[in-house]
C-alpha positions in Angstrom: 3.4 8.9 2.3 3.8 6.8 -1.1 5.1 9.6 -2.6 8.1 9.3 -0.4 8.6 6.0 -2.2 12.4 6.2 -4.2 13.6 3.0 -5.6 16.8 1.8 -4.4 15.4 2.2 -0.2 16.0 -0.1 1.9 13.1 -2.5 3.6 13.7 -0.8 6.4 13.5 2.7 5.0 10.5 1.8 3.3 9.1 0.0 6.9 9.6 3.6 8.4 7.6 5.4 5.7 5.0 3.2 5.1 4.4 1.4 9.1 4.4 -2.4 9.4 2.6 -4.2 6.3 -0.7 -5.6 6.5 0.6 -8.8 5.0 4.3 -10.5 4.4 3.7 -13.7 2.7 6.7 -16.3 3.3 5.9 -17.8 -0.3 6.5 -14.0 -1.6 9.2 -12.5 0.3 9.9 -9.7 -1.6 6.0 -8.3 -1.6 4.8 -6.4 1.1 1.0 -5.9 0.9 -0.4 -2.5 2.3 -4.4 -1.1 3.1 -5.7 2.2 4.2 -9.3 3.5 4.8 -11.0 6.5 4.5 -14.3 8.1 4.5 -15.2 9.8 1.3 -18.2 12.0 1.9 -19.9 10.9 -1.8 -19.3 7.7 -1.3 -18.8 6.5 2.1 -15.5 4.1 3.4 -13.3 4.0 1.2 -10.6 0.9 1.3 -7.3 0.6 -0.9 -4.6 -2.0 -1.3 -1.6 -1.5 -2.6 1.9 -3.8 -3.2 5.7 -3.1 -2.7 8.4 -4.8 -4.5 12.1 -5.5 -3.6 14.8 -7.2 -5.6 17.0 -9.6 -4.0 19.2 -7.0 -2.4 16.2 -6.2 -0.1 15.9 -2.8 -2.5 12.8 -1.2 -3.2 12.1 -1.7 -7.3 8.2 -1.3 -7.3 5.7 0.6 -5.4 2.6 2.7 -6.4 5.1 5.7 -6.5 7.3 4.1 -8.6 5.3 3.1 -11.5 2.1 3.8 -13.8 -0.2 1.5 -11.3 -1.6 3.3 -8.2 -3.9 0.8 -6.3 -4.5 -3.3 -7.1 -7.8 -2.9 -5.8 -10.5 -0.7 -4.7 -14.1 -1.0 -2.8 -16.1 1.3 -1.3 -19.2 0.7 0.9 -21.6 3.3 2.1 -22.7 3.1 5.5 -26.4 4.1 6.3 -27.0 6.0 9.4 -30.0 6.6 11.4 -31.9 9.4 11.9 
Protein backbone atom coordinates (compact mmCIF):
# COMPACT_ATOMS: atom_id res chain seq x y z
CA UNK A 1 0.00 0.00 0.00
CA UNK A 2 2.95 2.66 0.65
CA UNK A 3 4.13 1.93 -2.46
CA UNK A 4 1.10 3.50 -4.01
CA UNK A 5 2.39 6.68 -2.32
CA UNK A 6 3.09 9.53 -5.46
CA UNK A 7 3.86 13.01 -4.31
CA UNK A 8 1.58 15.58 -5.39
CA UNK A 9 -1.85 13.20 -3.98
CA UNK A 10 -4.28 14.73 -2.35
CA UNK A 11 -5.04 14.08 1.65
CA UNK A 12 -7.75 12.45 0.50
CA UNK A 13 -6.18 10.21 -2.07
CA UNK A 14 -3.70 9.40 0.35
CA UNK A 15 -6.72 8.83 3.21
CA UNK A 16 -8.10 6.11 0.62
CA UNK A 17 -4.80 4.31 0.23
CA UNK A 18 -3.52 4.31 3.45
CA UNK A 19 -7.22 4.15 5.88
CA UNK A 20 -7.77 6.76 8.63
CA UNK A 21 -4.40 7.72 10.52
CA UNK A 22 -3.59 6.46 13.77
CA UNK A 23 -2.80 9.98 14.93
CA UNK A 24 -3.58 13.77 13.47
CA UNK A 25 -1.95 16.10 15.77
CA UNK A 26 -3.66 19.72 15.65
CA UNK A 27 -0.14 21.23 16.58
CA UNK A 28 1.21 19.34 13.30
CA UNK A 29 -1.41 19.47 10.74
CA UNK A 30 0.35 18.49 7.92
CA UNK A 31 1.67 14.97 9.64
CA UNK A 32 -0.29 12.09 9.60
CA UNK A 33 1.09 9.30 11.85
CA UNK A 34 0.42 5.59 10.63
CA UNK A 35 1.06 1.79 12.53
CA UNK A 36 0.68 -1.67 11.34
CA UNK A 37 1.33 -5.14 13.08
CA UNK A 38 2.33 -8.29 11.99
CA UNK A 39 3.51 -11.58 13.19
CA UNK A 40 6.96 -12.49 11.95
CA UNK A 41 7.47 -16.16 12.65
CA UNK A 42 11.47 -15.48 13.90
CA UNK A 43 10.61 -13.00 15.78
CA UNK A 44 7.16 -12.69 16.96
CA UNK A 45 4.70 -9.21 16.54
CA UNK A 46 6.03 -7.18 14.75
CA UNK A 47 4.93 -3.19 15.05
CA UNK A 48 5.90 -0.25 12.67
CA UNK A 49 5.22 3.44 12.50
CA UNK A 50 5.56 5.47 9.87
CA UNK A 51 4.81 9.45 8.98
CA UNK A 52 3.23 11.38 5.91
CA UNK A 53 3.92 14.77 4.94
CA UNK A 54 1.91 17.47 3.11
CA UNK A 55 2.74 20.91 2.06
CA UNK A 56 0.42 23.62 2.53
CA UNK A 57 -1.67 22.79 -0.50
CA UNK A 58 -2.78 19.70 1.45
CA UNK A 59 -0.17 17.73 -1.20
CA UNK A 60 1.54 14.75 -0.31
CA UNK A 61 5.59 15.75 -0.29
CA UNK A 62 6.84 12.97 2.12
CA UNK A 63 5.95 9.46 2.87
CA UNK A 64 8.06 6.17 3.34
CA UNK A 65 7.60 5.73 -0.49
CA UNK A 66 8.76 8.88 -1.27
CA UNK A 67 12.09 9.13 0.27
CA UNK A 68 15.31 7.14 1.56
CA UNK A 69 13.54 6.56 5.19
CA UNK A 70 11.11 3.55 5.52
CA UNK A 71 9.94 3.29 9.11
CA UNK A 72 10.57 5.98 12.30
CA UNK A 73 10.48 3.25 14.52
CA UNK A 74 10.44 -0.42 15.02
CA UNK A 75 9.78 -3.01 18.08
CA UNK A 76 9.11 -6.36 18.13
CA UNK A 77 7.98 -8.56 21.12
CA UNK A 78 7.85 -12.33 21.11
CA UNK A 79 4.91 -13.76 22.60
CA UNK A 80 5.43 -17.08 24.60
CA UNK A 81 2.84 -19.70 24.28
CA UNK A 82 1.93 -22.57 26.28
CA UNK A 83 2.20 -25.99 25.66
Amino acid sequence: MVAQLKPGQTREQVRFILGTPLLTDVFHQDRWDYAYSYRNGRTGEVTRYFSVFFDQSNRLVKSPATSKWRVLKTSARRRRTRG
